[in-house]
N, C-alpha and C positions, 0 to 999 in steps of 0.2 A: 641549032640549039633547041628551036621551038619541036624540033621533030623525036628530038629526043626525050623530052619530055611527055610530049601526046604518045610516043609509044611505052613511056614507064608506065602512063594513066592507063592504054591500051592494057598493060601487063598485070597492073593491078586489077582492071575491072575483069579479065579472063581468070584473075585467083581467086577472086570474091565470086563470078559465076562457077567457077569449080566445087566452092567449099558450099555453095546455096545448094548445089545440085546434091552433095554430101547428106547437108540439112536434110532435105527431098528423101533421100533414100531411108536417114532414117526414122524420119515420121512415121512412112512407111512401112515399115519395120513394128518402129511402135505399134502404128494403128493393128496392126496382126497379130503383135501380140495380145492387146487390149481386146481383141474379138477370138484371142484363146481364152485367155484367163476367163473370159466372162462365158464362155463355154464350157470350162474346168468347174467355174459355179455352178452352174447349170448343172451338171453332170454331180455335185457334191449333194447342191438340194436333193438330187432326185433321187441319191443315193439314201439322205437321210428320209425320205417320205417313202423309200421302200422297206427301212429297218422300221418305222412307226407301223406301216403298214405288215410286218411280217409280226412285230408284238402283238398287232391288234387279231392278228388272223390264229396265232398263240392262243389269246384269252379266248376266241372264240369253240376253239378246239377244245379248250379246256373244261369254257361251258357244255360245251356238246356232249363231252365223255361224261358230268356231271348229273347230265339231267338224261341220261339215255340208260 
């Protein structure tokens, strides 16, 4: 009787380390997506600091033809 029982314990603690390991993977997971997304930022700022910079280099062109 008592063996039967430490092996249910036995069974449930082999589910709960199944489903932690689960957990595990998907943290993992998460955290890689979290260090895309925050690369997709990255990549969006840089995109917008290239469009300010392509405006500013505009005005500049526009001064140039202006005064030349």
């Amino acid at each position: 009787m008592v063996d039967n029982k430490i092996c249910a314990q036995l069974q449930d603690y082999s589910k709960s380390n199944a489903q932690l390991e689960l957990y595990s993977k998907k943290c993992v997971q998460l955290h890689v997506y979290s260090k895309s997304l925050a690369q997709l930022q990255d990549y969006s700022n840089s995109y917008a600091q290239l469009q300010v910079n392509s405006k500013c280099l505009a005005k500049l062109e526009f001064y140039s033809k202006s005064y030349a």
